[in-house]
NUZA-513019 format. One record per atom (N, C-alpha, C, CB): residue in three letters; residue number from 1; atom name; x, y, z. Coordinates in nm, 3 decimals. Glycine has a CB too. Example, Ala and Ser with C-alpha at 12.3 -4.5 7.8 and 13.67 -1.06 7.14 Angstrom:
BEGIN
+-----+-----+------+---------+---------+---------+
: res :   n : atom :       X :       Y :       Z :
+-----+-----+------+---------+---------+---------+
: ALA :   1 :    N :   1.319 :  -0.569 :   0.780 :
: ALA :   1 :   CA :   1.230 :  -0.450 :   0.780 :
: ALA :   1 :    C :   1.320 :  -0.330 :   0.780 :
: ALA :   1 :   CB :   1.131 :  -0.447 :   0.905 :
: SER :   2 :    N :   1.285 :  -0.225 :   0.708 :
: SER :   2 :   CA :   1.367 :  -0.106 :   0.714 :
: SER :   2 :    C :   1.290 :   0.003 :   0.787 :
: SER :   2 :   CB :   1.408 :  -0.060 :   0.572 :
+-----+-----+------+---------+---------+---------+
//
This chain:
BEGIN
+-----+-----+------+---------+---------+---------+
: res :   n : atom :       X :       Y :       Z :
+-----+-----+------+---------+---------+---------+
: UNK :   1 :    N :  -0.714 :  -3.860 :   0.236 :
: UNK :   1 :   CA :  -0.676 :  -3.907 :   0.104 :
: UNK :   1 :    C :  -0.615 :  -3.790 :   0.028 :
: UNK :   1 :   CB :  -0.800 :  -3.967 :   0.027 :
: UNK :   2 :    N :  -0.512 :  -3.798 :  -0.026 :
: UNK :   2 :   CA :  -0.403 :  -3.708 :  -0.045 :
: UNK :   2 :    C :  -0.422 :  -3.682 :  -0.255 :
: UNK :   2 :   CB :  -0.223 :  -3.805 :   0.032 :
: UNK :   3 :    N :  -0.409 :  -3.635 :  -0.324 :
: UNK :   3 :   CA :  -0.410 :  -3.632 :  -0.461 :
: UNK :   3 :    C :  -0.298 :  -3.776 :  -0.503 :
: UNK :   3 :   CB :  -0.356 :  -3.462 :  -0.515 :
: UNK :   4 :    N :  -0.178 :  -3.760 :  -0.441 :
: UNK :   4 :   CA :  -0.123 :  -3.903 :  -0.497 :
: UNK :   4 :    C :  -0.214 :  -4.039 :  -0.465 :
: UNK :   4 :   CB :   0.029 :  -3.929 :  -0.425 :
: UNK :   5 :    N :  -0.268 :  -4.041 :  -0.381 :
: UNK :   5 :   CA :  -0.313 :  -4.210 :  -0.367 :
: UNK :   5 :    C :  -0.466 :  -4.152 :  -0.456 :
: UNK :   5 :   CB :  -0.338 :  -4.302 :  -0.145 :
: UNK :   6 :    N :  -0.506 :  -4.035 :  -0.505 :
: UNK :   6 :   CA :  -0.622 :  -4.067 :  -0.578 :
: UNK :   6 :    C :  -0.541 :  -4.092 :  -0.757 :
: UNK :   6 :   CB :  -0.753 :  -3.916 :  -0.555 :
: UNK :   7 :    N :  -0.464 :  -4.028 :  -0.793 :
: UNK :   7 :   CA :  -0.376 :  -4.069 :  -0.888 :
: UNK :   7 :    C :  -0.314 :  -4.172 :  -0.912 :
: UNK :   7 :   CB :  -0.310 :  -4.016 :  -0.890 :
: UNK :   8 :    N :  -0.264 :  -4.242 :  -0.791 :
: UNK :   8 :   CA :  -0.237 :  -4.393 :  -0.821 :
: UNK :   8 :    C :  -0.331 :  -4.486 :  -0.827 :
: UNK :   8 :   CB :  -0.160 :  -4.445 :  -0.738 :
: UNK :   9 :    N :  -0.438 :  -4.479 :  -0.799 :
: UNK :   9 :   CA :  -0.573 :  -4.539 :  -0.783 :
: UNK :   9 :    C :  -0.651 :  -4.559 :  -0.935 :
: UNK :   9 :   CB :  -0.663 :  -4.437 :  -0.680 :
: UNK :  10 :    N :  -0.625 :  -4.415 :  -1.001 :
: UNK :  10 :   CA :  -0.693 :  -4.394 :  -1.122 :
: UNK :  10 :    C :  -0.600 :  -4.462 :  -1.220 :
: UNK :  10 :   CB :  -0.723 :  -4.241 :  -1.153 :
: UNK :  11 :    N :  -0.461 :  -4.442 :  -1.180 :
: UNK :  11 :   CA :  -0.329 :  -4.515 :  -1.292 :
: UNK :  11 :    C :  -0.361 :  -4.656 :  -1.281 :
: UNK :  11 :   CB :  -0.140 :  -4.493 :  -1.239 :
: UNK :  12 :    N :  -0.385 :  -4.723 :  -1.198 :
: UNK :  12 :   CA :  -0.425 :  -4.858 :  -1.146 :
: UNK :  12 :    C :  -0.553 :  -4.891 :  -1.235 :
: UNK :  12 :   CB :  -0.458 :  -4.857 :  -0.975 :
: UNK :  13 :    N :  -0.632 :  -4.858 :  -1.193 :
: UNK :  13 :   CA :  -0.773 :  -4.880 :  -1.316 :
: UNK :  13 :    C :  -0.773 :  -4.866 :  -1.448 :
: UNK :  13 :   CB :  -0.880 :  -4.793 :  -1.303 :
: UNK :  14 :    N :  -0.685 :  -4.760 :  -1.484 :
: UNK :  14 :   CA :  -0.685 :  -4.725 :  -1.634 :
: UNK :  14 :    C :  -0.612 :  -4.847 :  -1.670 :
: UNK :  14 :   CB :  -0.609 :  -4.574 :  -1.685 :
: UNK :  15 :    N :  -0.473 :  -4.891 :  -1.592 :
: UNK :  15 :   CA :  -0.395 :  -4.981 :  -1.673 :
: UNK :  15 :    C :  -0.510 :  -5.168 :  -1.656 :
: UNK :  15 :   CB :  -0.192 :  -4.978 :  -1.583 :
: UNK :  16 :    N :  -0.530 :  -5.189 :  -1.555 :
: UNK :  16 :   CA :  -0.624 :  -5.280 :  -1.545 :
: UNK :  16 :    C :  -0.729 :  -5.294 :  -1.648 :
: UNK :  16 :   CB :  -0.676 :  -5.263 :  -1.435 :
: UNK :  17 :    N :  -0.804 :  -5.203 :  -1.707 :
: UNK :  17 :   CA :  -0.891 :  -5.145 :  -1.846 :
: UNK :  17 :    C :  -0.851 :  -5.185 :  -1.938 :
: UNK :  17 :   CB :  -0.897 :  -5.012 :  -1.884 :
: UNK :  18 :    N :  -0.732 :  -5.119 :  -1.952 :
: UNK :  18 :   CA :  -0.629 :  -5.160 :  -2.132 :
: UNK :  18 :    C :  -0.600 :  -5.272 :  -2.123 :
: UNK :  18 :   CB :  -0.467 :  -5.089 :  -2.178 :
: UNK :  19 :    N :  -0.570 :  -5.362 :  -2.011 :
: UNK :  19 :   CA :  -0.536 :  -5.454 :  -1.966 :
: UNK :  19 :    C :  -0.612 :  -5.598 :  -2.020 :
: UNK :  19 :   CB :  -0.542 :  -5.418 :  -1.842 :
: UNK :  20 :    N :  -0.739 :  -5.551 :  -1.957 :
: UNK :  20 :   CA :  -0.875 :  -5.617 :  -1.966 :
: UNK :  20 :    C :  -0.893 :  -5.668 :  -2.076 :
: UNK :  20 :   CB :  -0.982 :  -5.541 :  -1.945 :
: UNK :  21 :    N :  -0.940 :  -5.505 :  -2.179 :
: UNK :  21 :   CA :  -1.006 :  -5.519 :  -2.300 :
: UNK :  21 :    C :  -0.912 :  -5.516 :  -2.387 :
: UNK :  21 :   CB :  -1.103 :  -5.428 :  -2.329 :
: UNK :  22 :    N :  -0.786 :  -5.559 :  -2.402 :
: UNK :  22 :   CA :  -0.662 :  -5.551 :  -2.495 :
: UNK :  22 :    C :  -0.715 :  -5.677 :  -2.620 :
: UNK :  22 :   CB :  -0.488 :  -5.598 :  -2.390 :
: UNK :  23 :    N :  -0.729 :  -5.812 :  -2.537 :
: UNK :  23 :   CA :  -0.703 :  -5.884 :  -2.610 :
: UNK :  23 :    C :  -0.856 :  -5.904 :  -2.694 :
: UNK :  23 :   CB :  -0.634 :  -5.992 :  -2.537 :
: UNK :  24 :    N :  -0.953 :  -5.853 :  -2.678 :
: UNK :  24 :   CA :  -1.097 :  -5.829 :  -2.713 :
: UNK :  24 :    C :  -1.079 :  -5.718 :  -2.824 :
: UNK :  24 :   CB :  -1.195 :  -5.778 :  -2.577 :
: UNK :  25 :    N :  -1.016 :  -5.617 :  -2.799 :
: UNK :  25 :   CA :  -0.998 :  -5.500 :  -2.892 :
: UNK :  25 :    C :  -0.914 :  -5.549 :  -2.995 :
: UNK :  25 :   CB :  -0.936 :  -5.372 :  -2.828 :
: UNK :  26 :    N :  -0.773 :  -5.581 :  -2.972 :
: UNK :  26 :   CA :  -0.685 :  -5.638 :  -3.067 :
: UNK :  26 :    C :  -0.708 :  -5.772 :  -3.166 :
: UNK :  26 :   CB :  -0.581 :  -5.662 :  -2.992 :
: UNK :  27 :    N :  -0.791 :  -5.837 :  -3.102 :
: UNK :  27 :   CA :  -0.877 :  -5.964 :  -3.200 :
: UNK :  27 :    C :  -0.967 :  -5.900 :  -3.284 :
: UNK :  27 :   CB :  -0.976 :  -6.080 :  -3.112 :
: UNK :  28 :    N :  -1.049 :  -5.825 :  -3.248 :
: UNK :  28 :   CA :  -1.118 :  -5.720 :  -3.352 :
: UNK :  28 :    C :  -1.087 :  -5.633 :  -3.469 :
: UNK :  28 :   CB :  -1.156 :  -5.640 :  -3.293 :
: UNK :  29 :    N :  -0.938 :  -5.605 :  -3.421 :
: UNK :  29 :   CA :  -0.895 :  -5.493 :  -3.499 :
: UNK :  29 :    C :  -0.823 :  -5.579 :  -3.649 :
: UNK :  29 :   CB :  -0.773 :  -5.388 :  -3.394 :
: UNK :  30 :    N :  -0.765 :  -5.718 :  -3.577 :
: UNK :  30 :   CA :  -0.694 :  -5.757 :  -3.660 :
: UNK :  30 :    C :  -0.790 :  -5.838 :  -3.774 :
: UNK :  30 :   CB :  -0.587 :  -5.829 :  -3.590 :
: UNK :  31 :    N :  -0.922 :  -5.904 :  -3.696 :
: UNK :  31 :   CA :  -0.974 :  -5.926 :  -3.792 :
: UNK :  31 :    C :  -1.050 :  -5.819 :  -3.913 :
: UNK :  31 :   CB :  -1.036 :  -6.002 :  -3.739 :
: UNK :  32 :    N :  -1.067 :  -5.722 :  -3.864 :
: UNK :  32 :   CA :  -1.106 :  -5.626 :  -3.913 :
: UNK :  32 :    C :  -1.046 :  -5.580 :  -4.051 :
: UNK :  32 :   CB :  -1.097 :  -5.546 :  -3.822 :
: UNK :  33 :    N :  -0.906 :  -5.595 :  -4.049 :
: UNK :  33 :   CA :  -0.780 :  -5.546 :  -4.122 :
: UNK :  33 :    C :  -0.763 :  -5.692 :  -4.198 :
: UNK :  33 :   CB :  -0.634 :  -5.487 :  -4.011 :
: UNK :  34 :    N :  -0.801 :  -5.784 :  -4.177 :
: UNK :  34 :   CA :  -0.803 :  -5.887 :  -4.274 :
: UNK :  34 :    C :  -0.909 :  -5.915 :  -4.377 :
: UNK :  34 :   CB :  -0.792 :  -5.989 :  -4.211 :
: UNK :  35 :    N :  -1.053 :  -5.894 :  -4.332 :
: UNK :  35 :   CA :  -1.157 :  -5.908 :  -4.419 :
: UNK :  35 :    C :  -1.187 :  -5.772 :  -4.479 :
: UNK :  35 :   CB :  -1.273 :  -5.968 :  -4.350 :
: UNK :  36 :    N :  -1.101 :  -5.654 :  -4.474 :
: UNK :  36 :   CA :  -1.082 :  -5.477 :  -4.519 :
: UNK :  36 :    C :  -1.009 :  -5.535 :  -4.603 :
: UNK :  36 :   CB :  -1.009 :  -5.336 :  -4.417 :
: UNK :  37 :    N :  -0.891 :  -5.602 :  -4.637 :
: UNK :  37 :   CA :  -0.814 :  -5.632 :  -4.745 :
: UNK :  37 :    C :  -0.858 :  -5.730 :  -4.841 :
: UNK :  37 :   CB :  -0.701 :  -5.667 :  -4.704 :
: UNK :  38 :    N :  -0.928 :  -5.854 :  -4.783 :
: UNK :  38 :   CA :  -1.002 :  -5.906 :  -4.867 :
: UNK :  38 :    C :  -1.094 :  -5.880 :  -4.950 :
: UNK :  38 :   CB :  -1.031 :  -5.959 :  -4.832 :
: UNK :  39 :    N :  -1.193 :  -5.775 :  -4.884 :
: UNK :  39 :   CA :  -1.285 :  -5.704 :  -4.962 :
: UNK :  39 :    C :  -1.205 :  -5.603 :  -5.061 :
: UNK :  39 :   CB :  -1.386 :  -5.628 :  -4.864 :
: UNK :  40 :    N :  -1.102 :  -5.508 :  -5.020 :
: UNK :  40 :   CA :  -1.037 :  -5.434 :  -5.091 :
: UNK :  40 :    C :  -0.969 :  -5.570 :  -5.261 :
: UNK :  40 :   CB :  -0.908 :  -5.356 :  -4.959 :
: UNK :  41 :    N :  -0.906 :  -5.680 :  -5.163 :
: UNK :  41 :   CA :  -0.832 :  -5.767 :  -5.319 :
: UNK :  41 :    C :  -0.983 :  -5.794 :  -5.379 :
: UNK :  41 :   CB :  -0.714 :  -5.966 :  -5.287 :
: UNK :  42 :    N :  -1.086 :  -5.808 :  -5.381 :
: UNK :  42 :   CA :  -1.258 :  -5.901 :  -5.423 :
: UNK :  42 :    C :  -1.289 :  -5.777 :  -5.494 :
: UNK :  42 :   CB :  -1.407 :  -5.957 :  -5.268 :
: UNK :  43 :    N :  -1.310 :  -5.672 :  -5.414 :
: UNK :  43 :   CA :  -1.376 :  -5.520 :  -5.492 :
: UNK :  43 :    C :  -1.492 :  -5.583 :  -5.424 :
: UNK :  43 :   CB :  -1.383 :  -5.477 :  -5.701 :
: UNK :  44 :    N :  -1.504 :  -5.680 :  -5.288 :
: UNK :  44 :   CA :  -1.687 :  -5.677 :  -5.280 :
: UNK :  44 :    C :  -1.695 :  -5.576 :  -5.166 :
: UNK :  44 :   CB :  -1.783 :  -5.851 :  -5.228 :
: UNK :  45 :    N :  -1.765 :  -5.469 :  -5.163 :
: UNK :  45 :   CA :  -1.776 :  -5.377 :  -5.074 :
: UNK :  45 :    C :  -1.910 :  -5.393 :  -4.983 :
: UNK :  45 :   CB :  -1.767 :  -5.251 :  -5.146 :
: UNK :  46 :    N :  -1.920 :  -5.466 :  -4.930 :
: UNK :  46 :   CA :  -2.006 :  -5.503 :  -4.834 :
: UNK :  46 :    C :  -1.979 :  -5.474 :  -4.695 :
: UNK :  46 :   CB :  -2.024 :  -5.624 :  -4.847 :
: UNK :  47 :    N :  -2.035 :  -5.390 :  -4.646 :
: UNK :  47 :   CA :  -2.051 :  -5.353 :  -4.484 :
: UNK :  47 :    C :  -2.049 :  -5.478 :  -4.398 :
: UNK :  47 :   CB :  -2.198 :  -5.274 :  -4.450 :
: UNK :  48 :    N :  -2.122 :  -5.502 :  -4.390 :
: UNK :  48 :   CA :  -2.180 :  -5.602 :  -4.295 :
: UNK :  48 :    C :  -2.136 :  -5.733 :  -4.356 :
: UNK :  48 :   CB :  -2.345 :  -5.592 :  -4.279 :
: UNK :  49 :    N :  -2.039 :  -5.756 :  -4.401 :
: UNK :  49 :   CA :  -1.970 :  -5.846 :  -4.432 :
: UNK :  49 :    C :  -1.833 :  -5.890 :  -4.293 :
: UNK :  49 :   CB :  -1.924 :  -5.793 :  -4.580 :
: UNK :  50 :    N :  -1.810 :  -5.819 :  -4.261 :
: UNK :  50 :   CA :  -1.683 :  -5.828 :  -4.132 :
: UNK :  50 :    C :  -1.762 :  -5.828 :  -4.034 :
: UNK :  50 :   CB :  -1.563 :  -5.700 :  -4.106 :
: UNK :  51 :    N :  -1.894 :  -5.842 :  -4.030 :
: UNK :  51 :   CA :  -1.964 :  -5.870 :  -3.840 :
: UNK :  51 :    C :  -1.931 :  -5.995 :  -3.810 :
: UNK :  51 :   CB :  -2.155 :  -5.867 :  -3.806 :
: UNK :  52 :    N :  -1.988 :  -6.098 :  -3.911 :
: UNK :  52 :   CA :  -1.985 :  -6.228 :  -3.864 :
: UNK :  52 :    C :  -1.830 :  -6.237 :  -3.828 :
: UNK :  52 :   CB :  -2.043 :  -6.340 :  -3.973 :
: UNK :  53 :    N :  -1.706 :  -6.262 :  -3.904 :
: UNK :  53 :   CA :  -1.583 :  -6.325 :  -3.858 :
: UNK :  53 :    C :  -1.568 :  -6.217 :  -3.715 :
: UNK :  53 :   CB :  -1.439 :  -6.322 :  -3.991 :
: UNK :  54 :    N :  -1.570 :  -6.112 :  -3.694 :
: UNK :  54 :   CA :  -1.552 :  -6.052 :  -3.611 :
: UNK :  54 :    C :  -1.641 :  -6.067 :  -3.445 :
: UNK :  54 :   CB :  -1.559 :  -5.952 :  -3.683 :
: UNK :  55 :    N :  -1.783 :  -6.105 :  -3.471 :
: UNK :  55 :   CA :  -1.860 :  -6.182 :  -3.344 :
: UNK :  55 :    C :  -1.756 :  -6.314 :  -3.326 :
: UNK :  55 :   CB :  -2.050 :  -6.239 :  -3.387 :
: UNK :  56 :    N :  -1.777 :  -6.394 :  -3.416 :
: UNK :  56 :   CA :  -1.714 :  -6.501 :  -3.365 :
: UNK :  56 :    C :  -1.520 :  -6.508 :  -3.332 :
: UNK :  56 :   CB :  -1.765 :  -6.604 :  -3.472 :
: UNK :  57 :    N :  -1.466 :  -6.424 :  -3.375 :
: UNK :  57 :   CA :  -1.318 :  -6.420 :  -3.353 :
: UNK :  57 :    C :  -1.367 :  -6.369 :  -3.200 :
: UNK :  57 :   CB :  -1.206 :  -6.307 :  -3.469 :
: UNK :  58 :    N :  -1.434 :  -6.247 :  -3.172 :
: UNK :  58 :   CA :  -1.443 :  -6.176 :  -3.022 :
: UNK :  58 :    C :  -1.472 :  -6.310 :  -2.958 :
: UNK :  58 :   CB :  -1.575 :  -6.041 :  -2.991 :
: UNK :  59 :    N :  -1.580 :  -6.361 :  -2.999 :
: UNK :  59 :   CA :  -1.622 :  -6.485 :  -2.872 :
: UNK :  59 :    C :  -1.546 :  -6.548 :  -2.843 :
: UNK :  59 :   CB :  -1.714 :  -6.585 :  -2.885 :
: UNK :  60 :    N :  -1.424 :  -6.630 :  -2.908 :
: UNK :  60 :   CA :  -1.335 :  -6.702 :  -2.932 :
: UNK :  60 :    C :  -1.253 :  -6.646 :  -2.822 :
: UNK :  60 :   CB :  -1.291 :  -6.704 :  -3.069 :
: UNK :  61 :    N :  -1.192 :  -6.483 :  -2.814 :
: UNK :  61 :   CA :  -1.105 :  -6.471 :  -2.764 :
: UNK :  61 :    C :  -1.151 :  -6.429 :  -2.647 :
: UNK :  61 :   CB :  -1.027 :  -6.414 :  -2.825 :
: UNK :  62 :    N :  -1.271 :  -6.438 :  -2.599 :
: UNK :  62 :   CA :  -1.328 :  -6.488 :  -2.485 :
: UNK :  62 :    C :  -1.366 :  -6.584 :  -2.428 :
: UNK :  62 :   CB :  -1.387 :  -6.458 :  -2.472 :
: UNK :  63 :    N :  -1.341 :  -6.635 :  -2.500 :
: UNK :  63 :   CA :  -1.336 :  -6.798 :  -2.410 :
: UNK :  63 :    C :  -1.177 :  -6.844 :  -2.355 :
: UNK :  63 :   CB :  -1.391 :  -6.948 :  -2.538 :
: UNK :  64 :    N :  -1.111 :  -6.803 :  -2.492 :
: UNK :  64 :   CA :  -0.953 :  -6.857 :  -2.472 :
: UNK :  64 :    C :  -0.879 :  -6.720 :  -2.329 :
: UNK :  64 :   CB :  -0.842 :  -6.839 :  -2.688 :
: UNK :  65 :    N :  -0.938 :  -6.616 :  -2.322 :
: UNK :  65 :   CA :  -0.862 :  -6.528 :  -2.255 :
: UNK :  65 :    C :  -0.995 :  -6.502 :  -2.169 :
: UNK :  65 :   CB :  -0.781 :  -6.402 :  -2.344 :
: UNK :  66 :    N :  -1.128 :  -6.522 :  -2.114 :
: UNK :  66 :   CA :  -1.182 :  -6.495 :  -2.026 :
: UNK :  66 :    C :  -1.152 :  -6.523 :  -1.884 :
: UNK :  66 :   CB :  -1.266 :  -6.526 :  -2.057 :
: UNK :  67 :    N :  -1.063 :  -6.700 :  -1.922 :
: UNK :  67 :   CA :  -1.046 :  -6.652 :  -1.720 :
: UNK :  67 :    C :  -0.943 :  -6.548 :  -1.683 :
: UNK :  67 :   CB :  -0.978 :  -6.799 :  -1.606 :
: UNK :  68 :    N :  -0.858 :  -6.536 :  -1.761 :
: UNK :  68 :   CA :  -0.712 :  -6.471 :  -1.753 :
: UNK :  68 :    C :  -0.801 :  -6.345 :  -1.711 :
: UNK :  68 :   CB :  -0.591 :  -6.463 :  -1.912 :
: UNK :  69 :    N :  -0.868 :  -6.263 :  -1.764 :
: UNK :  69 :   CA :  -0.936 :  -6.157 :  -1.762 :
: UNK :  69 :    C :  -0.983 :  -6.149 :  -1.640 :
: UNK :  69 :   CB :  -1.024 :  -6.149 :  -1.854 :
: UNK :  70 :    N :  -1.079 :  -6.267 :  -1.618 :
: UNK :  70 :   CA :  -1.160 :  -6.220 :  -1.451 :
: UNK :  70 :    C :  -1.079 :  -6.246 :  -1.363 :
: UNK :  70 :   CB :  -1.299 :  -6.300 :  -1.394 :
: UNK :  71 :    N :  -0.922 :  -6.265 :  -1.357 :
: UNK :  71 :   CA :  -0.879 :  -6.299 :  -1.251 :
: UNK :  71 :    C :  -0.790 :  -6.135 :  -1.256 :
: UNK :  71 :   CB :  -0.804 :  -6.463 :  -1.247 :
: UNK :  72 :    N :  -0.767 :  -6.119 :  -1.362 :
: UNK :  72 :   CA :  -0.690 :  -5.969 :  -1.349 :
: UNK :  72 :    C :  -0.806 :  -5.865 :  -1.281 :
: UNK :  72 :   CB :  -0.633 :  -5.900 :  -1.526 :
: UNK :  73 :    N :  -0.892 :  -5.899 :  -1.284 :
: UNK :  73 :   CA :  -1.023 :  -5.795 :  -1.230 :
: UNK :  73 :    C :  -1.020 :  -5.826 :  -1.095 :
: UNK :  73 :   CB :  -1.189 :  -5.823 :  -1.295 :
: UNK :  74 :    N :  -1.043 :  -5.948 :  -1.072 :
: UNK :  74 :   CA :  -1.075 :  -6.007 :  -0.912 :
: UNK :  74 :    C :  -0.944 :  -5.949 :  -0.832 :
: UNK :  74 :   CB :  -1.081 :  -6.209 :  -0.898 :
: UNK :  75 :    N :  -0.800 :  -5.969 :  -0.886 :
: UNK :  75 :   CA :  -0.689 :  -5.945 :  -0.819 :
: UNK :  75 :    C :  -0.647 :  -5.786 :  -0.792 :
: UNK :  75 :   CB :  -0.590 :  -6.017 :  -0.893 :
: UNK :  76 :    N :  -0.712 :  -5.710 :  -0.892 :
: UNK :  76 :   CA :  -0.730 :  -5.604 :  -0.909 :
: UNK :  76 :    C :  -0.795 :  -5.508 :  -0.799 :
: UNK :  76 :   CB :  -0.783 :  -5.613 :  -1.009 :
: UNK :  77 :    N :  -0.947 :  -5.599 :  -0.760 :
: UNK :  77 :   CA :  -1.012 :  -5.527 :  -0.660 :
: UNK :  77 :    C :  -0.975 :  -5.578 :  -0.534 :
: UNK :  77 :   CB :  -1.152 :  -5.529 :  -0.676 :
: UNK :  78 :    N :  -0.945 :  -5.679 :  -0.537 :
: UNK :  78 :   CA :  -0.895 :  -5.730 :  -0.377 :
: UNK :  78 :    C :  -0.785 :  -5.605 :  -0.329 :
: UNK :  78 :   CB :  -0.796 :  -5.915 :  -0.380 :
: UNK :  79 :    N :  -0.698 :  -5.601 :  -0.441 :
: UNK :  79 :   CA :  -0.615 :  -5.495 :  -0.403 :
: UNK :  79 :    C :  -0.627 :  -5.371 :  -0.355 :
: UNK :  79 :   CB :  -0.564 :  -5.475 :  -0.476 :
: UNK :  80 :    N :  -0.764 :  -5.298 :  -0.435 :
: UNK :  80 :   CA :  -0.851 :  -5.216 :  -0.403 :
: UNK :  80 :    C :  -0.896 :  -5.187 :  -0.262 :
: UNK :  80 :   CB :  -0.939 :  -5.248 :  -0.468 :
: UNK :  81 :    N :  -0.966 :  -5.281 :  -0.258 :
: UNK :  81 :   CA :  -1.045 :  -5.304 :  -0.100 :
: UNK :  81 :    C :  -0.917 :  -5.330 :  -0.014 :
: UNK :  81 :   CB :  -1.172 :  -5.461 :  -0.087 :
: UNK :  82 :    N :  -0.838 :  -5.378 :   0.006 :
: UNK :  82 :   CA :  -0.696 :  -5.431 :   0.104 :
: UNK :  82 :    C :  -0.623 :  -5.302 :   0.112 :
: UNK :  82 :   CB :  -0.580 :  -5.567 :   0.026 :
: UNK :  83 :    N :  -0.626 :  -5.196 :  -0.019 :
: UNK :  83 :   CA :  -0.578 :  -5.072 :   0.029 :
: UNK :  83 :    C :  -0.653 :  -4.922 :   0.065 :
: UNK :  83 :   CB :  -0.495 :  -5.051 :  -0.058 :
: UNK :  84 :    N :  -0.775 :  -4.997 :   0.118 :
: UNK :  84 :   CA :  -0.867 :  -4.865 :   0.204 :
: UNK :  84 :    C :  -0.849 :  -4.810 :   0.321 :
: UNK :  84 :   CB :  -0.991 :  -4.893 :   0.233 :
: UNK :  85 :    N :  -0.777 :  -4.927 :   0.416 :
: UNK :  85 :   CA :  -0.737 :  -4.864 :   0.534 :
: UNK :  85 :    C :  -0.634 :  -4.772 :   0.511 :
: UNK :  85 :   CB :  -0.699 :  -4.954 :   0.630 :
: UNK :  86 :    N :  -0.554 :  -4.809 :   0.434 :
: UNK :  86 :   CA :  -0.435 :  -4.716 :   0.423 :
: UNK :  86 :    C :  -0.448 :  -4.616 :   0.356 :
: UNK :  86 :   CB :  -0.330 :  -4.765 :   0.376 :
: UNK :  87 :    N :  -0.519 :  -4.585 :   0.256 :
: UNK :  87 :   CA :  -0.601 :  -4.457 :   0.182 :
: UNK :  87 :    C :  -0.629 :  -4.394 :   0.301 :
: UNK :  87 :   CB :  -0.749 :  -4.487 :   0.086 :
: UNK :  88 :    N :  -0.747 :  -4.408 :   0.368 :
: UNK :  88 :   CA :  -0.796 :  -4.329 :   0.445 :
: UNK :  88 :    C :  -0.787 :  -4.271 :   0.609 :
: UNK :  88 :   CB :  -0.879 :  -4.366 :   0.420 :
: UNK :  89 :    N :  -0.710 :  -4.381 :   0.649 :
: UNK :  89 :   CA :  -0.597 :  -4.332 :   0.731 :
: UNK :  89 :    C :  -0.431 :  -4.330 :   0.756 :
: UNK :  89 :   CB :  -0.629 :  -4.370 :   0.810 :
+-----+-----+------+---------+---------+---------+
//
């Protein structure tokens, strides 16, 4: 196993990662930035005011994008495992 196929291996996972958790992170962020402005237009400064829309927006966009997700994982490792022979010899 040579430094390039451990580098393409790691480029492969990292992008599969961002991949993954994109649409989980980006549903978060945006709700985040909506009930931050609301509280900012209200003046109500409450912490724990953005958990709730934010649990339930995440769950949401796990349901609507969870299979998409486990299949980028599943297709991901098949690939994995299908390129061991050739890694290692």
């Amino acid at each position: 196993m040579n430094s390039e196929a451990v580098l393409s291996i790691s480029q492969n996972a990292l992008e599969t990662a961002i991949m993954v958790s994109a649409p989980l992170l980006l549903t978060a962020l945006v709700i985040g930035l909506v009930v931050s402005i609301l509280q900012a237009a209200t003046q109500i400064n409450e912490a724990t005011l953005s958990f709730i829309p934010k649990l339930l927006g995440v769950f949401a966009a796990t349901v609507i994008a969870g299979p998409w997700m486990v299949q980028t994982l599943v297709d991901y490792m098949q690939r994995l495992f299908t390129s061991i022979p050739y890694v290692i010899g």
